[in-house]
C-alpha positions as CSV (number, residue, x, y, z in Angstrom):
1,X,9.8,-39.1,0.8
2,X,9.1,-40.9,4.3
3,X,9.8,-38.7,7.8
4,X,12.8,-39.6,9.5
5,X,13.5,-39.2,13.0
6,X,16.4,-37.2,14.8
7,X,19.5,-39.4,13.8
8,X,22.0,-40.1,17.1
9,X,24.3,-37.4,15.9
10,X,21.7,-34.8,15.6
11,X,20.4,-32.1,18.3
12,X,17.0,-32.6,18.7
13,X,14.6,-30.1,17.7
14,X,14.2,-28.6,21.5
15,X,17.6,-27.8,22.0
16,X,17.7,-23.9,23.4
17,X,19.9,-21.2,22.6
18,X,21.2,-19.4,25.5
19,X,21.9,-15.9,25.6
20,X,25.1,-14.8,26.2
21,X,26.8,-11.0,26.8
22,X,29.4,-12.5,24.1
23,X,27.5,-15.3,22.6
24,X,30.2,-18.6,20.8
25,X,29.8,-19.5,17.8
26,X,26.7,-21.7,17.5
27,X,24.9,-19.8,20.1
28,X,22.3,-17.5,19.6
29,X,20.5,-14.9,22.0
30,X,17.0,-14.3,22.7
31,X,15.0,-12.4,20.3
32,X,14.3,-8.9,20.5
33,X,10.7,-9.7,22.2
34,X,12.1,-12.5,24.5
35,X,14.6,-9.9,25.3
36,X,12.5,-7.7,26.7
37,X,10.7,-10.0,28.6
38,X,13.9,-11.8,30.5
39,X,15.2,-7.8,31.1
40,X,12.2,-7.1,32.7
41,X,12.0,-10.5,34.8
42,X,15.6,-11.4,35.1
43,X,15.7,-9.3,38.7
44,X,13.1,-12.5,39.8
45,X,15.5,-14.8,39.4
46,X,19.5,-15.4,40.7
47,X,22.3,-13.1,39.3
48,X,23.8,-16.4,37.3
49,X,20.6,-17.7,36.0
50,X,20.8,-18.5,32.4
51,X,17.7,-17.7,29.7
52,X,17.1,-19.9,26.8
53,X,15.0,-19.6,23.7
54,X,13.6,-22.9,22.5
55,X,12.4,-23.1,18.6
56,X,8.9,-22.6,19.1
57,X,10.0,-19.3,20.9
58,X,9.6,-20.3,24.7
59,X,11.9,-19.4,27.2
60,X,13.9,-21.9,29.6
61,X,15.6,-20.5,32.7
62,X,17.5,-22.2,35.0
63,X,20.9,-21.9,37.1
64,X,23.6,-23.7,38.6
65,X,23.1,-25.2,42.1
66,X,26.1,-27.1,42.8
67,X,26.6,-25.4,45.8
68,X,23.4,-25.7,47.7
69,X,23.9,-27.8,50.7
70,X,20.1,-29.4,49.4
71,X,20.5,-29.6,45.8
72,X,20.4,-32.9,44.2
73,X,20.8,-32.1,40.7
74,X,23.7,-29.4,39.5
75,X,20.8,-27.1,38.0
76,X,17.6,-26.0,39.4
77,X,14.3,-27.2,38.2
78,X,13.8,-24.9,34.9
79,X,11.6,-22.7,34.4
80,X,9.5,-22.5,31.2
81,X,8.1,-19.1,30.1
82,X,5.2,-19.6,27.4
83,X,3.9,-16.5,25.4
84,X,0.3,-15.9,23.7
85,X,0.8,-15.3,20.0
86,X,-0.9,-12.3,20.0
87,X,1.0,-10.3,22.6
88,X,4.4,-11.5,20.9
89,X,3.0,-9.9,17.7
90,X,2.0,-6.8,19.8
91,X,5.4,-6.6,21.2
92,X,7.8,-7.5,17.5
93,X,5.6,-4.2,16.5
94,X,6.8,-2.4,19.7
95,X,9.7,-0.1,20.2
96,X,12.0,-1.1,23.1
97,X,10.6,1.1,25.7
98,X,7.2,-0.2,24.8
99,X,8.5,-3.3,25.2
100,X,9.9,-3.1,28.6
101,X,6.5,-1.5,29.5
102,X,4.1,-4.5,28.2
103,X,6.5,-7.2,29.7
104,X,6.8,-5.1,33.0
105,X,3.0,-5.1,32.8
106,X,2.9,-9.4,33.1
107,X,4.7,-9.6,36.0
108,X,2.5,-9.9,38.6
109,X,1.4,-13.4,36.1
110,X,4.8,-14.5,36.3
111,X,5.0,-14.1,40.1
112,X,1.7,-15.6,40.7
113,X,2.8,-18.8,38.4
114,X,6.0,-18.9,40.4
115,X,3.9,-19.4,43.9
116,X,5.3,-22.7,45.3
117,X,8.1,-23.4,42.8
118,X,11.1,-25.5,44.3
119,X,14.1,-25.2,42.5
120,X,15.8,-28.1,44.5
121,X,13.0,-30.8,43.8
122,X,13.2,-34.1,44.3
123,X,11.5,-34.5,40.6
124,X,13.1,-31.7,38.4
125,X,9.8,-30.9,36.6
126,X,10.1,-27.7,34.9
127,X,7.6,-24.9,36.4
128,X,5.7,-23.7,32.9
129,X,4.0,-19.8,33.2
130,X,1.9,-19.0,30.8
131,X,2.6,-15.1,29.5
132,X,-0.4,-13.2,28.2
């Protein structure tokens, strides 16, 4: 049976799920170990800023910025969190405290990768961290 590509009714396969307190119907939260790490980051970021996981388990985070006098696009340039396979496997084996801990623990990686990020550039290109 030949491959088909994404018909022009269909999501294509990169489409995030955002988390939300009460998420609609059709839109799922972040995983337990994705979680953990946007609780322990999400204080980096502005109070609105929206995490969402993409199907190979990275994280997109972006927020609006309609009302920056300097914004040319209604969201900032996203930011892509990326995680080794390895620690994701250490976490999913983790309670939630240990969870918090390890994540808390790759911070100063996540701060470093943010180091010159402009969230109003001219060329949305999404700023991707690697995690671990």
């Amino acid at each position: 049976m030949p491959l088909r590509g994404a018909g022009k009714f269909e999501p294509p396969e990169s489409v995030p799920s955002v988390s939300y307190p009460h998420a609609p119907v059709g839109i799922t939260s972040l995983d337990n170990v994705r979680a953990a790490f946007w609780q322990a980051y999400r204080h980096l970021f502005p109070p609105h800023s929206l995490a969402a996981q993409t199907p190979n388990g990275s994280i997109v985070i972006s927020w609006s910025i309609l009302d920056e006098p300097h914004a040319r696009y209604p969201y900032a340039a996203p930011v892509m969190l990326r995680f080794d396979g390895q620690l994701v496997d250490t976490m999913s084996k983790c309670d939630p405290r240990e969870r918090i801990r390890i994540a808390q623990n790759h911070e100063p990686t996540l701060r470093e990768g943010l180091r010159g990020y402009d969230p109003f550039a001219r060329f949305p290109n999404a700023r991707v961290v690697v995690i671990g």
